[in-house]
C-alpha positions, -999 to 999 in steps of 0.1 A, spaced: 295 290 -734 329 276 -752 347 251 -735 378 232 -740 387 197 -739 416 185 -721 426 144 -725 454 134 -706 463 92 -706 488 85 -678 506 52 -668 472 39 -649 443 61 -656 428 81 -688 410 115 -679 391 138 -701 386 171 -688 362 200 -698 374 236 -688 359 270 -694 383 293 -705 390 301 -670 404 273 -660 375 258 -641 369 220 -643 338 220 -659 329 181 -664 359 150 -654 358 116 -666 382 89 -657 389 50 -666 414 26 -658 444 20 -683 445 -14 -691 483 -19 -682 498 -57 -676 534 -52 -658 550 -80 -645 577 -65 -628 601 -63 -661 577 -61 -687 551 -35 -691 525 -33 -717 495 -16 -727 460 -29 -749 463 1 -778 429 -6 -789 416 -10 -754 432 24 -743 417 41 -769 378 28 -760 381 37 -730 393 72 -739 362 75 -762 338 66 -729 353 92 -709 347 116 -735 313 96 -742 307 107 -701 314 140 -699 300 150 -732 268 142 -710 275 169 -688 283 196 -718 269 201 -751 294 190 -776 287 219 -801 305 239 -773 338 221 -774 360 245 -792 389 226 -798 410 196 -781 439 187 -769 460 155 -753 489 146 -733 503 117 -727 530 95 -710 566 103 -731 583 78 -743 575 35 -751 569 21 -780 536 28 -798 530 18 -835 509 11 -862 511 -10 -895 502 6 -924 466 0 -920 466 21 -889 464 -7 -870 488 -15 -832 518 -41 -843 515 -50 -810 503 -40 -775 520 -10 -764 558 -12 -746 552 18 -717 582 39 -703 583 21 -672 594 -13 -691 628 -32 -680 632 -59 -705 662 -34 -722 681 -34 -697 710 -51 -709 709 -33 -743 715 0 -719 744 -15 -698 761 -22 -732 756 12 -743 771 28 -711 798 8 -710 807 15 -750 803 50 -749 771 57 -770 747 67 -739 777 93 -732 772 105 -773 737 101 -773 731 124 -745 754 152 -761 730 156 -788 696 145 -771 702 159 -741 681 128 -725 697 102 -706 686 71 -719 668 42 -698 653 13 -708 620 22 -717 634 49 -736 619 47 -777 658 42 -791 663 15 -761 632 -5 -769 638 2 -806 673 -19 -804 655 -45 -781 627 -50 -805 650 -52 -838 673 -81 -822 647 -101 -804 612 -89 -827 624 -79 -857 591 -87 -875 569 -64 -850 595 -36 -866 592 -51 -905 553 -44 -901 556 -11 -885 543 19 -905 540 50 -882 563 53 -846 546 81 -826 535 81 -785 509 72 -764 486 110 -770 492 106 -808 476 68 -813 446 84 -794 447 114 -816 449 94 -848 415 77 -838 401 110 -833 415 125 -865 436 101 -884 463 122 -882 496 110 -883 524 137 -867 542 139 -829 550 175 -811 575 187 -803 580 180 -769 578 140 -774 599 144 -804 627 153 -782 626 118 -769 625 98 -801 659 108 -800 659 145 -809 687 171 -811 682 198 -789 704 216 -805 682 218 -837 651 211 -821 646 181 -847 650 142 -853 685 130 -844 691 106 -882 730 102 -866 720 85 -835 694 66 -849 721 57 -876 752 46 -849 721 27 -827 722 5 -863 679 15 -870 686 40 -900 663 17 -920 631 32 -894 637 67 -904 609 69 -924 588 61 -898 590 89 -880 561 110 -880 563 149 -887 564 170 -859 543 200 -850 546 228 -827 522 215 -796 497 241 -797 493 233 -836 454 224 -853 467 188 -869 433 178 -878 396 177 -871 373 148 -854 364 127 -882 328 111 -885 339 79 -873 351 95 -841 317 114 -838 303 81 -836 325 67 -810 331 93 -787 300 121 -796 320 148 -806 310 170 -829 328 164 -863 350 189 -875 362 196 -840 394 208 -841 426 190 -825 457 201 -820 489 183 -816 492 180 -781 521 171 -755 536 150 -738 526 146 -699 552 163 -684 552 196 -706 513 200 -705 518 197 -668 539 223 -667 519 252 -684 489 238 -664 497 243 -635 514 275 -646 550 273 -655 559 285 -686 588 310 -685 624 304 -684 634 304 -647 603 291 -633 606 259 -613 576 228 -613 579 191 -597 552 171 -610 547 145 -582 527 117 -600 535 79 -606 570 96 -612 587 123 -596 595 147 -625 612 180 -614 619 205 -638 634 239 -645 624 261 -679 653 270 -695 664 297 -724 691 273 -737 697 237 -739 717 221 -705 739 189 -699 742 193 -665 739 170 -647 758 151 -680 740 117 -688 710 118 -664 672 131 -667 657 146 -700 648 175 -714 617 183 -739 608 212 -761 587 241 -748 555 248 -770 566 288 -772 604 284 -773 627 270 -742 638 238 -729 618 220 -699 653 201 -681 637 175 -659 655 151 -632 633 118 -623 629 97 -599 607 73 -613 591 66 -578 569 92 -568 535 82 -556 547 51 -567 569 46 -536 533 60 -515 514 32 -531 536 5 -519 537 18 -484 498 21 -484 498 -17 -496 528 -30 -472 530 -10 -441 493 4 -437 472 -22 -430 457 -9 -401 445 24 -418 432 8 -450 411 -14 -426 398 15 -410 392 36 -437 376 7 -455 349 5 -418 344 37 -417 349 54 -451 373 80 -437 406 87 -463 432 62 -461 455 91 -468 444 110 -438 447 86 -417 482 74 -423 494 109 -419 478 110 -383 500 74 -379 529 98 -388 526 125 -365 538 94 -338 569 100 -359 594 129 -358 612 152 -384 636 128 -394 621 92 -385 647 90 -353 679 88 -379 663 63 -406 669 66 -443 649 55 -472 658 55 -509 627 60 -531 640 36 -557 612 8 -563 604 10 -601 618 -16 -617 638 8 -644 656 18 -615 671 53 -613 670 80 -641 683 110 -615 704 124 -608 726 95 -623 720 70 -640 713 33 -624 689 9 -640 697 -18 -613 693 6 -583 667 -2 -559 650 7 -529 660 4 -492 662 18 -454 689 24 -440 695 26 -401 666 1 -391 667 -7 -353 647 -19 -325 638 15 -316 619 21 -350 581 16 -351 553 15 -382 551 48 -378 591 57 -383 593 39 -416 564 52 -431 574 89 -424 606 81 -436 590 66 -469 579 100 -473 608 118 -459 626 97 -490 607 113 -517 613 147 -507 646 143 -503 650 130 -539 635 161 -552 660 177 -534 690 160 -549 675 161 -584 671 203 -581 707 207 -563 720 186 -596 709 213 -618 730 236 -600 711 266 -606 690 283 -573 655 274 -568 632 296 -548 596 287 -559 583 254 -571 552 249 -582 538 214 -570 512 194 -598 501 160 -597 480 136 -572 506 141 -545 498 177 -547 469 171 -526 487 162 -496 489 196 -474 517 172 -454 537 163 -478 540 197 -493 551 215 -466 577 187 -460 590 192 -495 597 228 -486 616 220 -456 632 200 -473 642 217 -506 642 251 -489 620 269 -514 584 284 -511 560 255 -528 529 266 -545 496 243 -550 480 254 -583 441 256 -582 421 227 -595 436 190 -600 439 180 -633 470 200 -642 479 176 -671 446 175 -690 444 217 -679 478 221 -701 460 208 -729 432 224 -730 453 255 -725 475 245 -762 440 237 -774 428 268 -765 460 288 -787 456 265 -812 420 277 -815 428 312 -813 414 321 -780 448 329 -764 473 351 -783 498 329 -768 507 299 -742 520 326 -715 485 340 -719 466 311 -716 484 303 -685 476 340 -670 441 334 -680 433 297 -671 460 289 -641 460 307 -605 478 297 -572 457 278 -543 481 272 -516 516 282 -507 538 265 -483 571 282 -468 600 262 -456 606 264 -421 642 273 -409 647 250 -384 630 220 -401 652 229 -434 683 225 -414 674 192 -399 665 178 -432 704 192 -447 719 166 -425 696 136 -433 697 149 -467 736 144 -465 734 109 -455 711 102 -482 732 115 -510 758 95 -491 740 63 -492 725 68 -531 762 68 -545 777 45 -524 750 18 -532 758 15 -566 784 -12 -567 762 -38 -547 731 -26 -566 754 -47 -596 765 -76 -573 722 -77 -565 711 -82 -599 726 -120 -606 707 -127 -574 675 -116 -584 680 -134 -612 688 -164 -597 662 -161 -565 636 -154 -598 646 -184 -616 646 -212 -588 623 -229 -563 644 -245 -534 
């Protein structure tokens, strides 16, 4: 049997993946990240992420021989800052994408015009996690971490480089370092006018995704119990090897990946500013342009209800084993379409809002709260609140969407994708199999190797529908007029979102 290996290191947990070249999960692994975030600063033990990358591959290679590993591939989380000195070793612990010490550095950069120039070329709003954010932090306030920093790559390369020491970036991350989408390259200006010129030689070349960029060295055998020689390939970041594994790969084709973040996305033929200054956009490993709007609380915004407003079902489930998922959306069903008029913005990560503007003060709230509102009410609307920020991030793009192909752990929930058709209006389709970001690379692994003749190949081989869920009139109509209040309440929120953060700081700062 060949099989492919598919390791894909998100925001909280690492996962190796072995696939046949079908697409079946063959053998799953999975660890903790170990990720401090204090509410502005997130971080991430480099060295600690990559041993626990080499046990999950340690684990499944106990399930599969490792002679029949063909090739590998990674994905990762875009974005951060993640470096090593010129002995290969971390400057420092990792700075993830979800960090909010930069803040200011990007309020001075809207307010001067460069995030307005920046995104003309990039085509990436920036935020403060962003690599050139951080990049500007860490030169004014660590400007030694920067003097000893060799190599400037992203979370899947350092775990490629201790599986292969080598040093290169694809091209979908690269469109975040700043790229040009224009040329498909590094943007020199922008890091130029953001005054860090001086790091341009430690950038790392870049690769198409689905490229071999090296082999498993002997020192990786022995940490991980690969075979040596294995080939690697460059890899991806998260949101693009999500994409092609749960099977979008074509310009015109539509995918939300509902994870930690809510990314939705539309593959393109040409580059797009529109919205202007808000989401990304990444390279396509066979040509196009993956445009994605984000609301960086996805499951996110689930995981804090489950931890504030469900109690009673995490006690239950905790008695009685049942899911704690299940069980909360039985509470809902008390609730109707709509959660009797109330409103909630999905805007709890402390980077605020990336789409579909730009806001890293925004923050969450509900809106309408009365006496007639129970449990129930606010944590439907909790829910009702993410699916009605993936519809304002795909009515942004102003182009029509009629299928979108749902990836990521939210996927799971039968409930919440039939609520994200009503409320976008388009047919959502569940991709076989779970681990669509690991699946996309194995799938570039699998080019790389020469088993597919191409990515859109590999996708028709290794990807096929599970469930599909079609919007319902009447409940699509309902959700246009809460949907209308929402909008309403996003934009209007944004000059006391300002007024909010000198109070935070000050409530932070003081005991009375």
């Amino acid at each position: 049997m060949s099989y492919l290996l598919g390791i894909d290191s998100g925001t909280s947990v690492v996962k190796s993946v072995v696939f046949d070249l079908d697409g079946k999960e063959v053998a799953i692994a999975r660890r903790d990240m170990p990720v401090t975030n204090d509410g502005i600063h997130s971080e991430c033990d480099m060295r600690a992420a990559w041993a626990l990358t080499a046990e999950t591959i340690r684990e499944v290679l106990t399930q599969v021989d490792a002679d029949q590993i063909d090739a590998i591939g990674l994905c990762g989380t875009a974005c951060g800052f993640w470096a090593i000195d010129a002995d290969g070793q971390p400057v420092r612990p990792a700075i993830l994408w979800n960090d909010g010490r930069a803040v200011k550095t990007l309020e001075t950069w809207q307010a001067d015009g460069f995030h307005a120039r920046s995104f003309a070329i990039g085509g990436n709003a920036l935020f403060p996690g962003y690599p050139l954010v951080l990049l500007h932090w860490l030169h004014e306030h660590e400007p030694d971490t920067l003097a000893r920093t060799r190599w400037l790559f992203f979370h899947k390369d350092w775990l490629r480089w201790n599986l292969t020491g080598d040093i290169h970036t694809d091209e979908a991350d690269a469109a975040y370092f700043p790229g040009d989408i224009h040329t498909r390259a590094y943007s020199l200006p922008l890091l130029d006018e953001a005054g860090l010129s001086h790091l341009a030689d430690c950038l790392p070349p870049i690769a198409p995704s689905h490229a071999i960029t090296g082999t498993v060295t002997a020192e990786a055998s022995r940490q991980t119990g690969l075979r040596a020689g294995t080939p690697v390939v460059a890899g991806a970041v998260d949101v693009v090897a999500s994409l092609v594994g749960g099977g979008a790969c074509r310009p015109g084709q539509a995918c939300s990946v509902l994870g930690t973040s809510l990314l939705n996305t539309l593959i393109l033929e040409a580059p797009s500013l529109v919205p202007t200054e808000t989401g990304v956009q990444a390279w396509m490993p066979d040509g196009g342009w993956a445009r994605s709007l984000i609301n960086t609380s996805g499951t996110l915004s689930i995981d804090w209800m489950v931890s504030t407003l469900a109690g009673e079902e995490r006690r239950i489930a905790a008695e009685t084993g049942q899911n704690v998922y299940s069980l909360i959306e039985a509470t809902v069903s008390a609730s109707p379409l709509g959660a009797r008029g109330l409103v909630f913005l999905p805007y709890l990560n402390t980077t605020g809002i990336n789409s579909p503007f730009v806001d890293p003060n925004a923050r969450g709230q509900f809106f309408g709260l009365s006496l007639e509102h129970t449990r129930a009410d606010l944590i439907r609307a909790v829910y009702e609140g993410v699916a009605l920020a993936m519809t304002d991030c795909y009515r942004a793009m102003e182009q029509p969407v009629e299928e979108i192909i749902l990836v990521g752990g939210g996927a799971r929930s039968a409930f919440w994708a039939q609520m994200f058709a009503d409320a976008t209006g388009a047919r959502i389709t569940i991709p076989s199999g779970s681990e669509y970001g690991a699946r996309g690379a194995a799938l570039l692994a699998g080019v790389g190797a020469g088993r597919f003749a191409s990515v859109e190949q590999a996708v028709g081989r290794m990807v096929r529908p599970s469930a599909t869920y079609e919007p319902n009139a009447a409940h699509h109509e309902a959700y246009q007029v809460l949907y209308g209040l929402y909008s309403e309440l996003s934009r209007s929120a944004r000059p006391n979102w300002a007024r909010w953060r000198p109070v935070y700081e000050y409530f932070k700062g003081v005991s009375v």
